[in-house]
N, C-alpha and C positions, 0 to 999 in steps of 0.2 A: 118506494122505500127499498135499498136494497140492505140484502142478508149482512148477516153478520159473519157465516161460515160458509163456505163455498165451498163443494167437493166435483170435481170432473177428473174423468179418464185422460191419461198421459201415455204415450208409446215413446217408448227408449226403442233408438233402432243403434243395434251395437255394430260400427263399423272398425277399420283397424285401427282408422284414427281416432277414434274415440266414442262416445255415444250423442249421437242426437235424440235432442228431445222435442216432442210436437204434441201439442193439444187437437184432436179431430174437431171438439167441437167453436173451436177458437180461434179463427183466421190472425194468420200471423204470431203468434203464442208461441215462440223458439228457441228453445236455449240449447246448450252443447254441455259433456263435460269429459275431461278426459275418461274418469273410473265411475262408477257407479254411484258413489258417498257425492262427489263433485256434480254431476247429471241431477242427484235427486234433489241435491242444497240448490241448482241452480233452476230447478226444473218449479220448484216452490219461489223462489223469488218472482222468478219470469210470471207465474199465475199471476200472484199477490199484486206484482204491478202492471201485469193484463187488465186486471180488473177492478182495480185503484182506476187507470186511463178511463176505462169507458164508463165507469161511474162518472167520474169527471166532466166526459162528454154527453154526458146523458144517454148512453148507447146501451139498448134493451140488453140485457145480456140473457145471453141462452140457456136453458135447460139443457143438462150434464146426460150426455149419452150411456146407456146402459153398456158396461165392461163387457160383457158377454154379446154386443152385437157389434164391436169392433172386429174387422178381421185382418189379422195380421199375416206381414211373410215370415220368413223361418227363423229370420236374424231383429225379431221383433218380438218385444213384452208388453202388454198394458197393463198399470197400477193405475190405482185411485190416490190421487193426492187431495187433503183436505188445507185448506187455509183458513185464517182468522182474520177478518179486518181492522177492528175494534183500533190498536192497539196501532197497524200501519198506517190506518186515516188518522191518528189523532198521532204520531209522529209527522205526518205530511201536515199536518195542520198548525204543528209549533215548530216549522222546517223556518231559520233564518232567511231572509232576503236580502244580498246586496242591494243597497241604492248610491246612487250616486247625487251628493247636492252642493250648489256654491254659495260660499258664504265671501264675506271681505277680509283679506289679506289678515287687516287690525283686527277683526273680532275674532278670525282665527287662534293670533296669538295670544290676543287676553284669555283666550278659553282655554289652551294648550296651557298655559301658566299657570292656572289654574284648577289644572287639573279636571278638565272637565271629559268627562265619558260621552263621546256624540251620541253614539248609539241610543244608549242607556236614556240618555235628556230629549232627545227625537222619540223616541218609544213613549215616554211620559207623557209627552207635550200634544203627539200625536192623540192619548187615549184620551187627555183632557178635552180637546180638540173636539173631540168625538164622541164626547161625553159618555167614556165607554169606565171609568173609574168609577168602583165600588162605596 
């Protein structure tokens, strides 16, 4: 089962171009931002869907290195950022899917005429289908 809140160490390394951001304990965990505000908004996404992925994948995820055994060069900060899941798994969970499907020219138009919502009547027909309706 995993957490609901996750918190690991982040280093901002401020270069001219702007600040990169890396998780130590997070292979591949990368983001950039020009200013600071930007680095730290993007530095919380990059987590949140770090670890959205490997939940996904089933990939053990690591224990959050102590802030103070990080050691940094001169042009280096670590913060702690904390995230929430709750709220971005259950966004990725009511996240739309295109599909694509063919029907007949004629039933087309009858249904266009109609006024018929594909979607909407595929959604239905699917939950019925599926016996997934309350």
């Amino acid at each position: 089962m995993y957490k609901d809140n996750y918190i690991y160490p982040c280093v901002f390394i401020y270069e001219e171009e702007g600040i990169s951001v890396y998780y130590p304990d997070l292979d591949g965990c990368v983001t950039f931002g020009n200013d600071e505000q930007e680095a730290f908004r993007n530095a919380k996404e990059a987590l949140t869907m770090h670890l959205y992925g490997m939940e996904q994948d089933s990939d053990p995820i690591p224990q959050s290195s102590q802030i103070k055994d990080i050691v940094l060069d001169k042009n280096e900060q670590a913060l702690l950022l904390e995230v929430s899941m709750p709220a971005f798994r259950a966004k990725q969970a009511n996240k739309m899917v295109k599909k694509t499907l063919t029907i007949p020219e004629w039933l087309n138009i009858v249904a266009e005429n109609n006024d018929v919502n594909f979607s909407k009547l595929l959604q239905s027909a699917l939950k019925q289908h599926l016996q997934l309706e309350a």
